[in-house]
BAFI-3210 file (N, C-alpha, C; in Angstrom, 3 decimals, decimal comma, padded with zeros to 6 digits):
// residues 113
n [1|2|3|4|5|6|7|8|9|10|11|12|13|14|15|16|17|18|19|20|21|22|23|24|25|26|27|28|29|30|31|32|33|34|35|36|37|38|39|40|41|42|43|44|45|46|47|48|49|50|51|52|53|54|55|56|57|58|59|60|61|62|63|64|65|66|67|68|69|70|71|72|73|74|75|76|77|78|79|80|81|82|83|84|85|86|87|88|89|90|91|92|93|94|95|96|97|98|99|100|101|102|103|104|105|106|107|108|109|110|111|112|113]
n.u [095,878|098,912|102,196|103,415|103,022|103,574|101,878|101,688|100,927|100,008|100,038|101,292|101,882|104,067|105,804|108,252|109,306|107,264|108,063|111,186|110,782|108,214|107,251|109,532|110,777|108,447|108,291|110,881|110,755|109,043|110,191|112,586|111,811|111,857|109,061|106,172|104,227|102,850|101,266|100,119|098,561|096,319|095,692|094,162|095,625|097,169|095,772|094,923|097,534|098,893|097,263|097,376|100,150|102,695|105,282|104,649|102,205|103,742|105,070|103,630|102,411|104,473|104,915|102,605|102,972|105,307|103,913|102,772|100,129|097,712|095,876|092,987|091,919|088,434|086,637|087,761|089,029|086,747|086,080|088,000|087,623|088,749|088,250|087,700|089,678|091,557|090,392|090,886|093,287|094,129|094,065|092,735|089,956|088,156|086,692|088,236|088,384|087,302|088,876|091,818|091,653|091,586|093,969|095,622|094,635|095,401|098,139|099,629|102,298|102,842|103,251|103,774|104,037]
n.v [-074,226|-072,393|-070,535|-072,577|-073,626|-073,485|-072,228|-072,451|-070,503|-071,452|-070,131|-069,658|-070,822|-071,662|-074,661|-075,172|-073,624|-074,486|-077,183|-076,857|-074,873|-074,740|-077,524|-078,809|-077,005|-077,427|-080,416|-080,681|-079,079|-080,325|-082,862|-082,329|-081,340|-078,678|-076,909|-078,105|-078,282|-078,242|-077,089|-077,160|-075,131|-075,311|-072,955|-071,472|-071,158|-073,118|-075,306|-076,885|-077,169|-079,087|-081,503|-082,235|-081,897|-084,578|-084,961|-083,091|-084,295|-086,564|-085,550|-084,063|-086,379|-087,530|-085,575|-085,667|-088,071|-087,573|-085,768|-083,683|-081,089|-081,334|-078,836|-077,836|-074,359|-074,432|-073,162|-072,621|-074,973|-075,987|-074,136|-074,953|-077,574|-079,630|-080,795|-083,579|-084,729|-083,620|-084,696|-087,668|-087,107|-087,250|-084,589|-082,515|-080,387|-077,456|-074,111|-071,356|-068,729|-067,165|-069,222|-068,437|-065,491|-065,307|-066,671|-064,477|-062,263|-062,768|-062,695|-065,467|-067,672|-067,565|-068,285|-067,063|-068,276]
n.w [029,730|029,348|031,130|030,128|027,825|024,401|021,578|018,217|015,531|012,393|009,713|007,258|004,216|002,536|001,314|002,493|004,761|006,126|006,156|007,792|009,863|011,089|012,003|012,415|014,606|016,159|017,319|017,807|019,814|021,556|021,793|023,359|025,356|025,820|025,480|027,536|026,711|023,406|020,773|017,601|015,659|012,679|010,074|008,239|004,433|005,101|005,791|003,570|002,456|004,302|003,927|001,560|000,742|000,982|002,054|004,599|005,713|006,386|008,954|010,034|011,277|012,509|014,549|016,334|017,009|018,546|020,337|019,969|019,749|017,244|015,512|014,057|012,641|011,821|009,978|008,139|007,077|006,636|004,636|002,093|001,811|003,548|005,932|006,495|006,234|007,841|010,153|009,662|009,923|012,558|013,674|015,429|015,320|014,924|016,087|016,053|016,155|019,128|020,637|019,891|020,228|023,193|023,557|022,720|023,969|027,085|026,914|026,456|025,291|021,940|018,690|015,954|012,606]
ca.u [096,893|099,918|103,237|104,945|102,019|103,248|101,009|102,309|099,795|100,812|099,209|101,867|101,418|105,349|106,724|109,836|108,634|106,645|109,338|112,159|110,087|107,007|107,451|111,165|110,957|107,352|108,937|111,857|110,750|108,478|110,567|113,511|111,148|111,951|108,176|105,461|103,130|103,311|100,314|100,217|097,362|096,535|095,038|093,951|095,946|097,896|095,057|095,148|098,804|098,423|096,616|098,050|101,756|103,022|106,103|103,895|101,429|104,209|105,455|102,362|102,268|105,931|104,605|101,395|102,939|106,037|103,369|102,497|098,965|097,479|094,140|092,819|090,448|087,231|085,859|089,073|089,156|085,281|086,181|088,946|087,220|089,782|088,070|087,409|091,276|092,490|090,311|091,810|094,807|094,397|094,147|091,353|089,295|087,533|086,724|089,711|088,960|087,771|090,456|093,128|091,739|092,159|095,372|096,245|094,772|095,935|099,531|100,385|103,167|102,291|104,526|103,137|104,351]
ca.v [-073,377|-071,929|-069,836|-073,299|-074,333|-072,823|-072,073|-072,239|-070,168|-071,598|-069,469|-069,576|-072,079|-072,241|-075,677|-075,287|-072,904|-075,810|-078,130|-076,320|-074,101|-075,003|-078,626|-078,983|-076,660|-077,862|-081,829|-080,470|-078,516|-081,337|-083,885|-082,118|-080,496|-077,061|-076,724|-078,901|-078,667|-077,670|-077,090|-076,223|-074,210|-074,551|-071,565|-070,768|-072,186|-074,313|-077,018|-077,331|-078,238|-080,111|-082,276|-082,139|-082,604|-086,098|-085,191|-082,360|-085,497|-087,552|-084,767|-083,881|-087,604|-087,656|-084,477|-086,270|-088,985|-086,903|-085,105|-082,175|-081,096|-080,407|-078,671|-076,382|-073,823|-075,512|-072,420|-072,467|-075,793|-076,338|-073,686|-075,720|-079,179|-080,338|-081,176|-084,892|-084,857|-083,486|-085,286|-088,494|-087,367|-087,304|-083,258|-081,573|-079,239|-076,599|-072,631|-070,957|-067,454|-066,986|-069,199|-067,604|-064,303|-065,534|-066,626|-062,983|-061,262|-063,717|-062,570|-067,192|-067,835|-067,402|-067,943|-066,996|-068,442]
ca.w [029,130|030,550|030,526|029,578|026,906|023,531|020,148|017,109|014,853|011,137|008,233|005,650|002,914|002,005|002,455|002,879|005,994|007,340|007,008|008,080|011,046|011,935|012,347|012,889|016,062|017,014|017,207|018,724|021,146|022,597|022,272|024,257|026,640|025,449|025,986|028,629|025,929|022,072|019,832|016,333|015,039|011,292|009,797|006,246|003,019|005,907|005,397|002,122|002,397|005,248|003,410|000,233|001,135|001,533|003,718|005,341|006,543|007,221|009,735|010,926|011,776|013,712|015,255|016,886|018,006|019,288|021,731|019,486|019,438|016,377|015,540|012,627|012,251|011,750|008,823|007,085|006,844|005,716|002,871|001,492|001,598|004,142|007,378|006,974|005,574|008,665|010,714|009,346|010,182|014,092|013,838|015,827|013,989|016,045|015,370|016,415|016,552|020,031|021,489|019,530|021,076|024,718|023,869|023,056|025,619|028,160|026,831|026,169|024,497|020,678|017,777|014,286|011,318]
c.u [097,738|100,876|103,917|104,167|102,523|102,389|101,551|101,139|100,688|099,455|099,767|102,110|102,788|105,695|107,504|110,153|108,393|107,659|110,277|111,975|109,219|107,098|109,049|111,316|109,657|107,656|109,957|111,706|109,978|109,375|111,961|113,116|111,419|110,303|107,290|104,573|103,252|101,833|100,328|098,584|097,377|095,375|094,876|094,402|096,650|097,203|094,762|096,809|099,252|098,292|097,121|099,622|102,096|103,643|105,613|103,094|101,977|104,631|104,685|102,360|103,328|105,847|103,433|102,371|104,411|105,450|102,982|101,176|098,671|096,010|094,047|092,017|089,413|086,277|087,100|089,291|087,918|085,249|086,598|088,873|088,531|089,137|087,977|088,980|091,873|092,187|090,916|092,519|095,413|094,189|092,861|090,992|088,199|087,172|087,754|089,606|088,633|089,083|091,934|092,741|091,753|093,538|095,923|096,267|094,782|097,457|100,478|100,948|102,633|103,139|103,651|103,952|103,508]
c.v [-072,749|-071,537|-071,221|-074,222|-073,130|-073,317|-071,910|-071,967|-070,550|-071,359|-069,429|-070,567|-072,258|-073,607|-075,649|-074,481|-074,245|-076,838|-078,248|-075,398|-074,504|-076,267|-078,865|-078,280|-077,357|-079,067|-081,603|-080,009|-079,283|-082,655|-083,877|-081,137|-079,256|-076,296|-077,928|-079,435|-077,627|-077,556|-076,512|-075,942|-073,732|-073,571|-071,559|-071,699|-073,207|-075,853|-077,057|-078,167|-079,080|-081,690|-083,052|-082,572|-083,953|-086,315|-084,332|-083,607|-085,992|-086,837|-084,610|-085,523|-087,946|-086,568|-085,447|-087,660|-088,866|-085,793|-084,158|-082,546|-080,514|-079,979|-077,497|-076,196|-074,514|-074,408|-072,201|-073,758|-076,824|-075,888|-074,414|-077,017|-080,362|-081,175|-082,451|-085,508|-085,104|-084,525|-086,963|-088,636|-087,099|-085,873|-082,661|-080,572|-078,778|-075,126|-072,278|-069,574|-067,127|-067,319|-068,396|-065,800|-064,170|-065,667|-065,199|-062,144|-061,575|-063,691|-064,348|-066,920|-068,461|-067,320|-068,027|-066,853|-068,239]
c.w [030,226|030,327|029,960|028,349|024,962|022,104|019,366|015,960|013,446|010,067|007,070|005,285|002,346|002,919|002,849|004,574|006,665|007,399|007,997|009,252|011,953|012,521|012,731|014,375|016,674|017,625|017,898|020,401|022,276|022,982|023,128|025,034|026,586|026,293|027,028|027,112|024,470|021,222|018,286|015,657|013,421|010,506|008,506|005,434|003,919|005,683|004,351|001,841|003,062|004,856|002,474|-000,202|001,617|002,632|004,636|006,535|007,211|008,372|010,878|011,700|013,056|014,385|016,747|017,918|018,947|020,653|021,224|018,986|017,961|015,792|014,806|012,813|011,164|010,018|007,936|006,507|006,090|004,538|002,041|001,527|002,472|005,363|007,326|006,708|006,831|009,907|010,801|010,113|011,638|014,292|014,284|015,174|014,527|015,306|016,612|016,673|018,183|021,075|021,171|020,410|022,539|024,672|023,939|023,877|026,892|027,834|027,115|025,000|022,787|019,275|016,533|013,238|010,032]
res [x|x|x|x|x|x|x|x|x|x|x|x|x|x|x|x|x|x|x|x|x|x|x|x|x|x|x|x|x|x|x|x|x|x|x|x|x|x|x|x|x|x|x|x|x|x|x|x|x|x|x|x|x|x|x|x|x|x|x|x|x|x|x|x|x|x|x|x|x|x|x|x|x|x|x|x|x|x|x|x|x|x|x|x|x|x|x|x|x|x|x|x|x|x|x|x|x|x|x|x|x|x|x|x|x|x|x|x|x|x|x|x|x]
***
């Protein structure tokens, strides 16, 4: 990790959000070097729609192979019967709260949607 590594924490369950935000800058910003390194972090109802969304997947998909990491909380994603979904879908699936609390108090670039 690093000042030129950003996180994209995504907790809100609107698509039109994830279309239009989360993925549209995450895809952008890797694929015109905005950032070194891009990750998106899905959180809560995020894997459920994740999952669930067709053009969400397909995104997530032109995300991945545009260079954008992607990896969901691992107890958010066991609640919601997603994890073998996401795994599928190339998406690492980890527990998230300590790292998310290094990221914070390591002041890394953190964008929460």
């Amino acid at each position: 990790m690093g000042k030129n590594h950003l996180h994209i924490l995504w907790t809100n369950d609107n698509v039109l959000t994830a279309e239009n935000m989360v993925m549209l800058y995450a895809i952008n910003a890797k694929k015109k070097n905005w950032w070194e390194e891009v990750t998106v972090i899905i959180w809560g109802a995020t894997a459920k729609i994740a999952v669930e969304d067709e053009k969400l997947r397909s995104l997530i998909q032109d995300g991945i192979e545009s260079g954008v990491h992607f990896s969901a909380c691992k107890a958010c994603a066991d609640k919601l019967g997603t994890t073998d979904q996401l795994l599928a879908m190339g998406v690492e699936v980890l527990y998230w709260g300590e790292p998310l609390t290094k990221l914070i108090k390591d002041a890394q670039p953190l964008l929460t949607i």
